[in-house]
KOLLO-40715 format. One record per atom (N, C-alpha, C, CB): atom name; x, y negated, z; residue in three letters; residue number from 1. Coordinates in steps of 0.1 Angstrom, whole numbers. Glycine has a CB too. Example, Ala and Ser with C-alpha at 12.3 -4.5 7.8 and 13.67 -1.06 7.14 Angstrom:
{name:N | c1:132 | c2:57 | c3:78 | resn:ALA | resi:1}
{name:CA | c1:123 | c2:45 | c3:78 | resn:ALA | resi:1}
{name:C | c1:132 | c2:33 | c3:78 | resn:ALA | resi:1}
{name:CB | c1:113 | c2:45 | c3:90 | resn:ALA | resi:1}
{name:N | c1:128 | c2:22 | c3:71 | resn:SER | resi:2}
{name:CA | c1:137 | c2:11 | c3:71 | resn:SER | resi:2}
{name:C | c1:129 | c2:0 | c3:79 | resn:SER | resi:2}
{name:CB | c1:141 | c2:6 | c3:57 | resn:SER | resi:2}
This chain:
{name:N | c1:8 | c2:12 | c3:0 | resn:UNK | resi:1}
{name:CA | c1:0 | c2:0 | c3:0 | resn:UNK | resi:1}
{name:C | c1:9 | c2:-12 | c3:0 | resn:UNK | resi:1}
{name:CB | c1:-10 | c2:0 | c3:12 | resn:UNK | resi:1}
{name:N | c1:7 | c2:-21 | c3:-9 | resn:UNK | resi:2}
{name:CA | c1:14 | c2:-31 | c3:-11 | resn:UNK | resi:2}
{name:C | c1:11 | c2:-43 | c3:2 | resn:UNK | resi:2}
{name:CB | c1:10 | c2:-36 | c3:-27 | resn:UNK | resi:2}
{name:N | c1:17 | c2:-50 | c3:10 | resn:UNK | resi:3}
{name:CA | c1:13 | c2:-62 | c3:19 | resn:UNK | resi:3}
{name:C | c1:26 | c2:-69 | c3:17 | resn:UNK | resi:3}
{name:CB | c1:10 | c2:-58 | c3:37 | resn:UNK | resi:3}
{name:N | c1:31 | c2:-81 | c3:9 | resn:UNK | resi:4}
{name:CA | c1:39 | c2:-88 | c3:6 | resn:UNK | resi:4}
{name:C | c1:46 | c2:-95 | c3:21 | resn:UNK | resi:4}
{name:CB | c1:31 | c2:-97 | c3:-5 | resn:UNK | resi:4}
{name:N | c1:34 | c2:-101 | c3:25 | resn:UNK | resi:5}
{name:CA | c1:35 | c2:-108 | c3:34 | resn:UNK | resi:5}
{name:C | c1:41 | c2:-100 | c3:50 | resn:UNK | resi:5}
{name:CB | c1:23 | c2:-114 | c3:34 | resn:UNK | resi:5}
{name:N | c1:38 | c2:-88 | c3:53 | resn:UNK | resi:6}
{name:CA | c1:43 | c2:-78 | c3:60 | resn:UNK | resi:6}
{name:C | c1:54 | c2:-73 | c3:58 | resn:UNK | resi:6}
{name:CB | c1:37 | c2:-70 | c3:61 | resn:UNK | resi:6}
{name:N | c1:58 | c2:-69 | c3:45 | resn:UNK | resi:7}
{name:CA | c1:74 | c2:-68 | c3:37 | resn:UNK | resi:7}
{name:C | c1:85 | c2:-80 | c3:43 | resn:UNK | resi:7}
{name:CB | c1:72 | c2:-71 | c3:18 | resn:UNK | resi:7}
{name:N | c1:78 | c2:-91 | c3:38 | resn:UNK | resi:8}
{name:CA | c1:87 | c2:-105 | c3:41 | resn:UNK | resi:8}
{name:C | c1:93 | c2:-107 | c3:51 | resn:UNK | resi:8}
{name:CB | c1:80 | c2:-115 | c3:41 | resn:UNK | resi:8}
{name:N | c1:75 | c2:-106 | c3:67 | resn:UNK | resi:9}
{name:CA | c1:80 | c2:-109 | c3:76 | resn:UNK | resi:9}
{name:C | c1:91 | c2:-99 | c3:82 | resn:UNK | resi:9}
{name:CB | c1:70 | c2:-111 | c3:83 | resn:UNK | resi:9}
{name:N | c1:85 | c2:-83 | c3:82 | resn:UNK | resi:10}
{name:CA | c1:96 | c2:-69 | c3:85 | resn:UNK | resi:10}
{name:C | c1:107 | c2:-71 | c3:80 | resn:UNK | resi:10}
{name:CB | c1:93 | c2:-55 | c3:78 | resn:UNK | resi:10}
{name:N | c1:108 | c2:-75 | c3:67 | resn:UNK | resi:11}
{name:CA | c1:127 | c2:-78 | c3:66 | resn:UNK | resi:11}
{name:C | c1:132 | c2:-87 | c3:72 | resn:UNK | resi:11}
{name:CB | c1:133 | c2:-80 | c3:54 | resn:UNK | resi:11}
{name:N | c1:131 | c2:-93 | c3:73 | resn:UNK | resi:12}
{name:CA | c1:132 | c2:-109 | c3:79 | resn:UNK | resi:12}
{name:C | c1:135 | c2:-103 | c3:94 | resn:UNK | resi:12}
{name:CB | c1:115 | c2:-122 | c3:78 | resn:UNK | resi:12}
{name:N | c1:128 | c2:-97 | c3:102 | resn:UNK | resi:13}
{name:CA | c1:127 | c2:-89 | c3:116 | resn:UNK | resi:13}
{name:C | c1:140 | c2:-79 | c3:117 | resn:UNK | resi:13}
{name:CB | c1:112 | c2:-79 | c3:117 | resn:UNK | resi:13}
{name:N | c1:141 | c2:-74 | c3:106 | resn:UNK | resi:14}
{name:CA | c1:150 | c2:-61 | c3:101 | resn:UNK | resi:14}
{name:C | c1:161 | c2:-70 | c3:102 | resn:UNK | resi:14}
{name:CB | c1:147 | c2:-53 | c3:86 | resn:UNK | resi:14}
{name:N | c1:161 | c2:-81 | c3:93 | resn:UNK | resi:15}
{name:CA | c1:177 | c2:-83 | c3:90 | resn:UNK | resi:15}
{name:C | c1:183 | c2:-94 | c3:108 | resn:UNK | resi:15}
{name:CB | c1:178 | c2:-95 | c3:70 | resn:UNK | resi:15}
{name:N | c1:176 | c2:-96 | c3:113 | resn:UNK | resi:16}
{name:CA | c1:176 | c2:-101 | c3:130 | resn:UNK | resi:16}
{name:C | c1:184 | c2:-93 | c3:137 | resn:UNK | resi:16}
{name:CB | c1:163 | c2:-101 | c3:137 | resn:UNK | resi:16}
{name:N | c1:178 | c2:-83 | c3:134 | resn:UNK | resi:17}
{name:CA | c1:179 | c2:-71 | c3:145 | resn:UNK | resi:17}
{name:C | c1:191 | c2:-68 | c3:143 | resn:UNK | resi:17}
{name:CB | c1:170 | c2:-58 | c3:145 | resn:UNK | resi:17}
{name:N | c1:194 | c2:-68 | c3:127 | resn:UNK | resi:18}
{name:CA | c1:210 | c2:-60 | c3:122 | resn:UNK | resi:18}
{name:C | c1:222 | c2:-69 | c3:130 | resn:UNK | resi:18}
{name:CB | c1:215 | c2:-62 | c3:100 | resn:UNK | resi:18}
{name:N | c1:216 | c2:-83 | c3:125 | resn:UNK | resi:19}
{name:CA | c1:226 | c2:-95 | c3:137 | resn:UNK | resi:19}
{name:C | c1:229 | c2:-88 | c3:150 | resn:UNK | resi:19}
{name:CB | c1:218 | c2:-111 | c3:142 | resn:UNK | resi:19}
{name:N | c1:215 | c2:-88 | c3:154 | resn:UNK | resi:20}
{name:CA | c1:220 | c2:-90 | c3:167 | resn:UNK | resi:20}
{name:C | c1:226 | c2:-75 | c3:170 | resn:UNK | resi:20}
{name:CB | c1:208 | c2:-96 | c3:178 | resn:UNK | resi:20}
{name:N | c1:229 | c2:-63 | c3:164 | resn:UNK | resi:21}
{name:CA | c1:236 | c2:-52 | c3:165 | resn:UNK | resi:21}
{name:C | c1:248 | c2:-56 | c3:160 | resn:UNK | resi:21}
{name:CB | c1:229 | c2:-41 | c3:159 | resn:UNK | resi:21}
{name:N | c1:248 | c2:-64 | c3:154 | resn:UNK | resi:22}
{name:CA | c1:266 | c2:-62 | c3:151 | resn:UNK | resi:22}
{name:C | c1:270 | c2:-71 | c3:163 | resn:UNK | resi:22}
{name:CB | c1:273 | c2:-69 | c3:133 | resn:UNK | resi:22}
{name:N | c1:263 | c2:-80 | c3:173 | resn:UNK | resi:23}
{name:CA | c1:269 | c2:-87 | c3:174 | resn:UNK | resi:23}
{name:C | c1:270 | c2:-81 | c3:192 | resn:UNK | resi:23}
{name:CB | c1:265 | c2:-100 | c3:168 | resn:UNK | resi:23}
{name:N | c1:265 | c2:-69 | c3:192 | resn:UNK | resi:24}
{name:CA | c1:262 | c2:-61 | c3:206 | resn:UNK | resi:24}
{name:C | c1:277 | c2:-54 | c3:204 | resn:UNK | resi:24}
{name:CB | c1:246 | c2:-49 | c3:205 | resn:UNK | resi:24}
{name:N | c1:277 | c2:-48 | c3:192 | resn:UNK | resi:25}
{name:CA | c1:283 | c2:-35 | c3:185 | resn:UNK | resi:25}
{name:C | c1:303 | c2:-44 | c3:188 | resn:UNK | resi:25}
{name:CB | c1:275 | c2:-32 | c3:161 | resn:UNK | resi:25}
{name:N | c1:301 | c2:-54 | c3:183 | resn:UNK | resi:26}
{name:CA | c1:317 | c2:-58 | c3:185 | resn:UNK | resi:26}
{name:C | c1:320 | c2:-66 | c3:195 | resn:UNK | resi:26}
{name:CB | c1:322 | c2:-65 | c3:175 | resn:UNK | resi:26}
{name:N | c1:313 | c2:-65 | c3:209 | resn:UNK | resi:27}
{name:CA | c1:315 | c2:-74 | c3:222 | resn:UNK | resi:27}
{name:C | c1:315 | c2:-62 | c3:228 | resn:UNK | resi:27}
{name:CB | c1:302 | c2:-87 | c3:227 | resn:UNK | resi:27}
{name:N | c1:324 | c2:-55 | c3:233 | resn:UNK | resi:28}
{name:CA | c1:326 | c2:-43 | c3:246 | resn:UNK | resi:28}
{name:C | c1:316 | c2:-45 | c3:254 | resn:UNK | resi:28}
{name:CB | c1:340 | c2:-43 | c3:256 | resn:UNK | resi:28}
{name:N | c1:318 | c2:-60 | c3:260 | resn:UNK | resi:29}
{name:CA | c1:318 | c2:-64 | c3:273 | resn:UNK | resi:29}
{name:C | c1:301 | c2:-68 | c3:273 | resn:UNK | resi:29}
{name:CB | c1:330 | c2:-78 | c3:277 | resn:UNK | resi:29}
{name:N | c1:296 | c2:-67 | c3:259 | resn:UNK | resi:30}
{name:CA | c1:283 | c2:-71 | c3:257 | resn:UNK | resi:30}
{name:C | c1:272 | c2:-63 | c3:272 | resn:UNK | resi:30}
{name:CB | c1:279 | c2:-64 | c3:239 | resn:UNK | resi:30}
{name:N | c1:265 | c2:-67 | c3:277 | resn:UNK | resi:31}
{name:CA | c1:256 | c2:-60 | c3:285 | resn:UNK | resi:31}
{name:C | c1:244 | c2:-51 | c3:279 | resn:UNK | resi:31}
{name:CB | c1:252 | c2:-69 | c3:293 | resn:UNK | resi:31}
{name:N | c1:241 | c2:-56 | c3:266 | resn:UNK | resi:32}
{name:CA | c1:235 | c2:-49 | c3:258 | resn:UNK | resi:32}
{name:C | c1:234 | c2:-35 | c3:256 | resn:UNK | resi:32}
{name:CB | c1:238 | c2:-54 | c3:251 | resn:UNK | resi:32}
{name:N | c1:251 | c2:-32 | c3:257 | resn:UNK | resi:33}
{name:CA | c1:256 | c2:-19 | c3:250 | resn:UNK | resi:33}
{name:C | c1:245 | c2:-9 | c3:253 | resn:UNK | resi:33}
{name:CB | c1:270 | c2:-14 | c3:255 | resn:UNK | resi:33}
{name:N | c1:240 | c2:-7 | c3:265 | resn:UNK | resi:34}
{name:CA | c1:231 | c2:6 | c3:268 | resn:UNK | resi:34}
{name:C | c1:221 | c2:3 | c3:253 | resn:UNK | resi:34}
{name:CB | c1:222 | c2:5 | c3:286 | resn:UNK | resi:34}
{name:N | c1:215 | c2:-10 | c3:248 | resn:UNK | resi:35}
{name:CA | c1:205 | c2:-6 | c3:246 | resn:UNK | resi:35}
{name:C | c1:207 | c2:-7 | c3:226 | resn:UNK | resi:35}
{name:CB | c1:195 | c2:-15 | c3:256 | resn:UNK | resi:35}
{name:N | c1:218 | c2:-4 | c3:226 | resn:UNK | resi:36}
{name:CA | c1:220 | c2:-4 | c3:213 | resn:UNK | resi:36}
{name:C | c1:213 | c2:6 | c3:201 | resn:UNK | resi:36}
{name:CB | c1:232 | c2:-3 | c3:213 | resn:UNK | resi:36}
{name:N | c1:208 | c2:16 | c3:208 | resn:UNK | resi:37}
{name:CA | c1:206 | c2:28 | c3:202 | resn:UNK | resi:37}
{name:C | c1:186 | c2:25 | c3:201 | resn:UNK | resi:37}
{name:CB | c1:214 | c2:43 | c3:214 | resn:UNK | resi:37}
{name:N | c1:182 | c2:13 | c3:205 | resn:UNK | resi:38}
{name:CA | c1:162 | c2:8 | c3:206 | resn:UNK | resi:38}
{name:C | c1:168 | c2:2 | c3:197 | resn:UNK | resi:38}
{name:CB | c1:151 | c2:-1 | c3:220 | resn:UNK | resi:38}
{name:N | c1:177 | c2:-8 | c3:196 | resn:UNK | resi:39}
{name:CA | c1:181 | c2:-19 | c3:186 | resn:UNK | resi:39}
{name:C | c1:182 | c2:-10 | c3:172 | resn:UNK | resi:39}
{name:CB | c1:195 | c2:-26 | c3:191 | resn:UNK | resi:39}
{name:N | c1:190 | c2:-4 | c3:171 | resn:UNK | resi:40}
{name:CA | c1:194 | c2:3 | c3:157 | resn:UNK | resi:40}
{name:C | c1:181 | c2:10 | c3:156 | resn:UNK | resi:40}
{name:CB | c1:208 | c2:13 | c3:156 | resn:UNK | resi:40}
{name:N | c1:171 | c2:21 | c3:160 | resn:UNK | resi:41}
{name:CA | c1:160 | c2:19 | c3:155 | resn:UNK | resi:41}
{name:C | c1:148 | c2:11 | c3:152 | resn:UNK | resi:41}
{name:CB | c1:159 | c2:24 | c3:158 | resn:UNK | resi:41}
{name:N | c1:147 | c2:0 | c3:163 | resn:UNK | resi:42}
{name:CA | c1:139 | c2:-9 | c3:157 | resn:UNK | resi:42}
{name:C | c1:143 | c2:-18 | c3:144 | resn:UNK | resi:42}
{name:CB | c1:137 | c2:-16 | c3:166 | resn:UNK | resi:42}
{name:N | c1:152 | c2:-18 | c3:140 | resn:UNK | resi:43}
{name:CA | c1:157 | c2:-24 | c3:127 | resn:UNK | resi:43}
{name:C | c1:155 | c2:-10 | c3:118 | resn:UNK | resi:43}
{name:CB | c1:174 | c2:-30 | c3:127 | resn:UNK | resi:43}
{name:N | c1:156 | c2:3 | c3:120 | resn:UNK | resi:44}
{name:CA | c1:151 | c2:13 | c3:110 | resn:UNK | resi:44}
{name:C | c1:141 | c2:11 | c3:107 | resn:UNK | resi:44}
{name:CB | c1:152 | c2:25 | c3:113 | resn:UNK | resi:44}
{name:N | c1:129 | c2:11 | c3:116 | resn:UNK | resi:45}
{name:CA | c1:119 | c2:8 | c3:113 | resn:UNK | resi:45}
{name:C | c1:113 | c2:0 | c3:110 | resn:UNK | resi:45}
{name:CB | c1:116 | c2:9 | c3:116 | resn:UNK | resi:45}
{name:N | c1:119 | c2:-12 | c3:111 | resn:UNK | resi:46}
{name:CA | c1:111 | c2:-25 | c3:106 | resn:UNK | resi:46}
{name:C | c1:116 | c2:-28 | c3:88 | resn:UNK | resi:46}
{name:CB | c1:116 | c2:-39 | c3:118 | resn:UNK | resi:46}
{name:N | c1:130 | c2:-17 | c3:92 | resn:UNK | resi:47}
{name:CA | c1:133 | c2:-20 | c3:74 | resn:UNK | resi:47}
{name:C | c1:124 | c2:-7 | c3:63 | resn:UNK | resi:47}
{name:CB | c1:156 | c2:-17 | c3:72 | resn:UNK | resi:47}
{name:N | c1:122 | c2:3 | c3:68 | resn:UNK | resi:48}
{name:CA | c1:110 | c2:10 | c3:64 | resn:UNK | resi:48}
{name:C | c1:97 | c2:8 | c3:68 | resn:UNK | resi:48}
{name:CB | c1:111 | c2:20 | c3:67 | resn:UNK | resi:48}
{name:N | c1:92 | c2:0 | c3:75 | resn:UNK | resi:49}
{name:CA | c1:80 | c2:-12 | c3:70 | resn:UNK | resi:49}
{name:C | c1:81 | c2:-18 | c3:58 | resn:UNK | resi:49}
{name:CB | c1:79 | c2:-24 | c3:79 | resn:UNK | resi:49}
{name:N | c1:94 | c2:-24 | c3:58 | resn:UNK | resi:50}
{name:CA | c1:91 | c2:-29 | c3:46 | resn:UNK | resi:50}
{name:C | c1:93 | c2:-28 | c3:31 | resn:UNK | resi:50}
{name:CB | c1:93 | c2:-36 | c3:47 | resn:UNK | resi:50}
{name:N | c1:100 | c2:-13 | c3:32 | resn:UNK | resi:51}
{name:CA | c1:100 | c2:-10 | c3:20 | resn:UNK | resi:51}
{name:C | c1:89 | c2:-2 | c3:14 | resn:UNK | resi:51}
{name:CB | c1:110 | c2:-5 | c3:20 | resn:UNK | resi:51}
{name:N | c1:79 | c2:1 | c3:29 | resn:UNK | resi:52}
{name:CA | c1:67 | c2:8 | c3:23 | resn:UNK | resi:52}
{name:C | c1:58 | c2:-2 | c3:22 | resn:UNK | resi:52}
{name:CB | c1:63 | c2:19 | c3:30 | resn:UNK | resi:52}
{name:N | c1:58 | c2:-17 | c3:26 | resn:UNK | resi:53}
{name:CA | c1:48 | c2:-27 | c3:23 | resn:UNK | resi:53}
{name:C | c1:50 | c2:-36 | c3:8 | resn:UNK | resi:53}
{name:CB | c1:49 | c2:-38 | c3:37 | resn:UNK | resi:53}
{name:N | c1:63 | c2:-30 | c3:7 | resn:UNK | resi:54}
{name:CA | c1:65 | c2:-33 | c3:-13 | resn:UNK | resi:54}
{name:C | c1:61 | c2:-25 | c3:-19 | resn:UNK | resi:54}
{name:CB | c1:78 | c2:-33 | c3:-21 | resn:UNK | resi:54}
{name:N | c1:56 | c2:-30 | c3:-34 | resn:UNK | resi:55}
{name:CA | c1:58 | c2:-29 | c3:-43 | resn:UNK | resi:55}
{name:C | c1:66 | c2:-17 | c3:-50 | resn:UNK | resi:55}
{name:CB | c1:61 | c2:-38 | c3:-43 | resn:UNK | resi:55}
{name:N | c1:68 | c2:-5 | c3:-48 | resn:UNK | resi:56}
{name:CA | c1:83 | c2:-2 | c3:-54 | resn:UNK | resi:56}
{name:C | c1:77 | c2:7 | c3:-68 | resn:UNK | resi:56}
{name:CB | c1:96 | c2:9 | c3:-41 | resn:UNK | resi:56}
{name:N | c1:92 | c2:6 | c3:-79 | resn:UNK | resi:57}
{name:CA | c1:90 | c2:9 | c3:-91 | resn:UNK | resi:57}
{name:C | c1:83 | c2:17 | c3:-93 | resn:UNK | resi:57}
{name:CB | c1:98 | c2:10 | c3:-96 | resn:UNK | resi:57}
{name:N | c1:75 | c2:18 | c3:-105 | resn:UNK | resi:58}
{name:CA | c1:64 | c2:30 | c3:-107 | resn:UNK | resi:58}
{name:C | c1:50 | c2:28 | c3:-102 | resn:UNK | resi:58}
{name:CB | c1:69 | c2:43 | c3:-100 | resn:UNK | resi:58}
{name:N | c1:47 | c2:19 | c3:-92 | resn:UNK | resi:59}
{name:CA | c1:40 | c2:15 | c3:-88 | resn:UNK | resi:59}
{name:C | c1:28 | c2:5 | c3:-92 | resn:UNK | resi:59}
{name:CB | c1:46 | c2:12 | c3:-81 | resn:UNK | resi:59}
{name:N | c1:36 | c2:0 | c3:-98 | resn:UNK | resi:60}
{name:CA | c1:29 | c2:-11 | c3:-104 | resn:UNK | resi:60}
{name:C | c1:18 | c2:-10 | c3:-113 | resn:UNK | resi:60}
{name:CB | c1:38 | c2:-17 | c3:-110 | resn:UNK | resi:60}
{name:N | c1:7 | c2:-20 | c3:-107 | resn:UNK | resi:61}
{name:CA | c1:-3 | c2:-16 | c3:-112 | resn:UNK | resi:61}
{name:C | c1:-9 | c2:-25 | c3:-128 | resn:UNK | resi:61}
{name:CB | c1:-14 | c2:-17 | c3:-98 | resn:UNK | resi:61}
{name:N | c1:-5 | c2:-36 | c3:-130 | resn:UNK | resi:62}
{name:CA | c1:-5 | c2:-41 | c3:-141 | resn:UNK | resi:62}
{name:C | c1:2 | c2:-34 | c3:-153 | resn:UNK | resi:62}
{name:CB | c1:0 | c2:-51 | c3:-138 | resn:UNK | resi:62}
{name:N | c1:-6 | c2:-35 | c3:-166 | resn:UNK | resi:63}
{name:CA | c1:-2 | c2:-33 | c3:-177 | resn:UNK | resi:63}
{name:C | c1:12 | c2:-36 | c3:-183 | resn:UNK | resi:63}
{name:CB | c1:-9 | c2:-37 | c3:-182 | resn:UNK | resi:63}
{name:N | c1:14 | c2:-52 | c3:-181 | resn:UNK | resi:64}
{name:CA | c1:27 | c2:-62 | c3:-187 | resn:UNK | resi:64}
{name:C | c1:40 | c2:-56 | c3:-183 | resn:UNK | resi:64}
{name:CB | c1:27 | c2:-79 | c3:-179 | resn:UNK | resi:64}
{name:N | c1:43 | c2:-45 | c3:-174 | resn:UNK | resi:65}
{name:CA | c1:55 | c2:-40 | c3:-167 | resn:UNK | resi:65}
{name:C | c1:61 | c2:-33 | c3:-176 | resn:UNK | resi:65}
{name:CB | c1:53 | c2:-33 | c3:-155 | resn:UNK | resi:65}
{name:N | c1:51 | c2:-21 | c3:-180 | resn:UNK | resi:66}
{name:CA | c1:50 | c2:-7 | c3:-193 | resn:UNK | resi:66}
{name:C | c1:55 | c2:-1 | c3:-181 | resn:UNK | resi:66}
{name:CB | c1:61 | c2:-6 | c3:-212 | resn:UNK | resi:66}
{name:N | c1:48 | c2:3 | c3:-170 | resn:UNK | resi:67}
{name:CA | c1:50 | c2:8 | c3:-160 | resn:UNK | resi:67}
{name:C | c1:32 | c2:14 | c3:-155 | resn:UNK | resi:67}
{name:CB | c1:58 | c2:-5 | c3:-151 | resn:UNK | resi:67}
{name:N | c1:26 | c2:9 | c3:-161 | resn:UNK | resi:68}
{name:CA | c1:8 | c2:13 | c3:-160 | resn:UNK | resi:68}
{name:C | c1:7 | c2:22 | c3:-167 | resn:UNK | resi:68}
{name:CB | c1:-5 | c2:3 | c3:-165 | resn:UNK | resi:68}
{name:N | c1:15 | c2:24 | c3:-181 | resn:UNK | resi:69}
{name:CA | c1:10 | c2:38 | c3:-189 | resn:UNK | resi:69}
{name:C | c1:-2 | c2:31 | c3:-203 | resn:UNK | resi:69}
{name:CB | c1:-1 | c2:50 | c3:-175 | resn:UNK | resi:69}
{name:N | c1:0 | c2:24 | c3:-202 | resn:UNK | resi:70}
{name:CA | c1:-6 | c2:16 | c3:-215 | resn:UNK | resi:70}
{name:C | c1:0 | c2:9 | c3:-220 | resn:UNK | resi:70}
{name:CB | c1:-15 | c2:8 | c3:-215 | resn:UNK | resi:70}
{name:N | c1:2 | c2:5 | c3:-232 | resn:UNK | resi:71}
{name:CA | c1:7 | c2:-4 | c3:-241 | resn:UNK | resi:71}
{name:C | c1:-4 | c2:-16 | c3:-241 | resn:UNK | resi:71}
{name:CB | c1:10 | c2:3 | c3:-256 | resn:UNK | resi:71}
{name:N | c1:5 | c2:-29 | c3:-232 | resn:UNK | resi:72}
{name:CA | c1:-2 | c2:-39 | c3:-235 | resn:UNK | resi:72}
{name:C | c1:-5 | c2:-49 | c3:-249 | resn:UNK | resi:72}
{name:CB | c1:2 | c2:-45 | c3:-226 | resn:UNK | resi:72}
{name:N | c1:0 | c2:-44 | c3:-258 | resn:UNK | resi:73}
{name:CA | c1:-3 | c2:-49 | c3:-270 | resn:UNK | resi:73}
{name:C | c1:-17 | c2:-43 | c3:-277 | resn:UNK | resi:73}
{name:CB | c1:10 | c2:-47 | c3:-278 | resn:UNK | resi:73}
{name:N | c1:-18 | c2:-30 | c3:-277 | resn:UNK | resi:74}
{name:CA | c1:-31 | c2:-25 | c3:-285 | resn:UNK | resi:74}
{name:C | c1:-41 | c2:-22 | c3:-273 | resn:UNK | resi:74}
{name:CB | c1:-27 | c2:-10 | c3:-295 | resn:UNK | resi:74}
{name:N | c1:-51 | c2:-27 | c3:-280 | resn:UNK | resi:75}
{name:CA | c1:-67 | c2:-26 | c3:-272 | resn:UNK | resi:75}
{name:C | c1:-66 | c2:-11 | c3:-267 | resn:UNK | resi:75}
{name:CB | c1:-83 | c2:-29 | c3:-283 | resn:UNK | resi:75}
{name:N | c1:-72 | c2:-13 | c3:-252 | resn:UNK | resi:76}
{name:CA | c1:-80 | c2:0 | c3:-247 | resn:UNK | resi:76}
{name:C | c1:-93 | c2:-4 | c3:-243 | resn:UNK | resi:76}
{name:CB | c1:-73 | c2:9 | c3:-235 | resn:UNK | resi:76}
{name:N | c1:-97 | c2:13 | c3:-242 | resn:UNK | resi:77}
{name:CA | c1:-111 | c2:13 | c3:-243 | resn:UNK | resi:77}
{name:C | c1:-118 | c2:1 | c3:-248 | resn:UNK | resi:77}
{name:CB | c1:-115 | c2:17 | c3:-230 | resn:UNK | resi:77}
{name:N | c1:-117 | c2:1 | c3:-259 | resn:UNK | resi:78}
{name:CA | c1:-127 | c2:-1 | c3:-269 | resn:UNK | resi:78}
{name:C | c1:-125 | c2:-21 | c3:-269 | resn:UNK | resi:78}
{name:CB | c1:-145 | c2:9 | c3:-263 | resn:UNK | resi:78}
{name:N | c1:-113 | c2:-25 | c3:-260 | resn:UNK | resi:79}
{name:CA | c1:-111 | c2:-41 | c3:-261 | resn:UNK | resi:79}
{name:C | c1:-113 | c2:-43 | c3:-279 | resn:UNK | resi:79}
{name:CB | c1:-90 | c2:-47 | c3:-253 | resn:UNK | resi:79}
C-alpha cells in the first residue's frame, strides 16, 4: 500500500535514529551503549515502514510507466 507521506515521515525517523547510533556507537563512554541494540532496531523498522509505504518498481499503477501492462499509446477497451 502506497502512503507517501508515512514513507517520508519513516525515513526521515530512520535516518535520525542511524545518527544517533553512530553517534552512541563511537562514544565508549556514551551511556547509551546498553541501549543500542532498541536503537538499531527501531531504525530497522522504521526504514521498512518505509519501504513498504512506497511505491516500489512493478507497482505502479499508471499506464505512462509501461510498468501497467498496456501500451499507453493504443486505445483499450474500446477508447
Amino acid at each position: 500500500m502506497s502512503a507517501p507521506a508515512l514513507a517520508i515521515t519513516e525515513e526521515y525517523r530512520a535516518e535520525c535514529l542511524a545518527s544517533r547510533i553512530n553517534q552512541i556507537a563511537t562514544d565508549p563512554a556514551n551511556p547509551s551503549q546498553r541501549s543500542l541494540p532498541a536503537y538499531r532496531l527501531s531504525a530497522r523498522l522504521a526504514f521498512e515502514t518505509a519501504a513498504a509505504s512506497t511505491i516500489q518498481p512493478g507497482d505502479c499503477p499508471c499506464d505512462w510507466c509501461g510498468q501497467g501492462g498496456h501500451d499507453p499509446i493504443e486505445p483499450q477497451d474500446g477508447e
